[in-house]
C-alpha positions in Angstrom: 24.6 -41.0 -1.2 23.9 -37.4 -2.3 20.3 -36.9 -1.4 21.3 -33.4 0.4 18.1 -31.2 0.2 20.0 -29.0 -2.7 20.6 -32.6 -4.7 17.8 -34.9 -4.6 17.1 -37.1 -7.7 13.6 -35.8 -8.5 14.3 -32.2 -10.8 11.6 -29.8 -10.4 11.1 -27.2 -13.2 8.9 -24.2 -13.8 8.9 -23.0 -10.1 9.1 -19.3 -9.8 9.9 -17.5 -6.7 8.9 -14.3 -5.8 10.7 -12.1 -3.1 10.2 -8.6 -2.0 12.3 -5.6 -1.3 12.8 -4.1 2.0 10.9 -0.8 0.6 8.1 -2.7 -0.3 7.6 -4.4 2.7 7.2 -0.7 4.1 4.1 0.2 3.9 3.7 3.8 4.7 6.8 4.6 3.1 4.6 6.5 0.5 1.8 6.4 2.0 0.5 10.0 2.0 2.5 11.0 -0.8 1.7 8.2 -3.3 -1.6 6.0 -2.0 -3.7 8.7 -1.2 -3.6 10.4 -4.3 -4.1 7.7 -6.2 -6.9 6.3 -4.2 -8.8 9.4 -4.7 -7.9 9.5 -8.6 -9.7 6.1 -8.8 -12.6 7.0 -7.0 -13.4 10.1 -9.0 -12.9 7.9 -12.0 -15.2 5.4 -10.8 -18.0 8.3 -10.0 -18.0 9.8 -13.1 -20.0 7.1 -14.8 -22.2 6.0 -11.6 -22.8 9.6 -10.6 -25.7 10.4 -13.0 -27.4 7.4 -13.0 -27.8 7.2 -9.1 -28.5 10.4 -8.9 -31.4 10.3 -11.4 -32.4 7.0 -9.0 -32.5 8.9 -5.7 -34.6 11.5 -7.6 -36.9 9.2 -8.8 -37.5 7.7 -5.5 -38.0 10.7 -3.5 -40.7 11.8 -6.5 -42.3 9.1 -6.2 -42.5 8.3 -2.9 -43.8 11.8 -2.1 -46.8 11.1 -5.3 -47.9 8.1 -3.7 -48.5 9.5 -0.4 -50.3 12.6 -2.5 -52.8 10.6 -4.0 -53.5 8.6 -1.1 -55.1 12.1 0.7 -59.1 12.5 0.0 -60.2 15.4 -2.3 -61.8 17.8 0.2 -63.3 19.3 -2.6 -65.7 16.0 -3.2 -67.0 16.5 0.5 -68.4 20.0 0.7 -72.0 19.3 -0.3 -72.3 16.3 1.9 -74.7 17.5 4.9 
């Protein structure tokens, strides 16, 4: 009665297909010449803005880590006259 899978009664719009090349379903085809590069572009450009701030962070840490353990030592200077 013509209800072949290519002519059934029930039309179906809007459906987009998607298929891929055979060089892009190679994935080290540029690899090394292409991804890397890129890769490391991004990253740099993703450091630039981060850079400062974390460094200023680690800084700030390492200051203040090393203050707290300074003021936690005793003045010897308070101690001499004690007999």
């Amino acid at each position: 009665m013509g209800l072949i899978l290519g002519n059934l009664p029930v039309r179906i719009r809007k459906i987009v297909m998607y298929t891929l090349s055979a060089t892009d379903q190679k994935f080290f085809v540029k690899f090394f010449t292409r991804d890397v590069p890129n890769l490391s572009m991004r990253a740099v450009e993703a450091a630039i803005p981060i850079l400062p701030s974390s460094l200023f962070i680690i800084w700030l840490m390492h200051w203040s880590s090393k203050e707290y353990k300074r003021s936690l030592r005793k003045n010897p200077k308070l101690y001499e006259n004690d007999t």
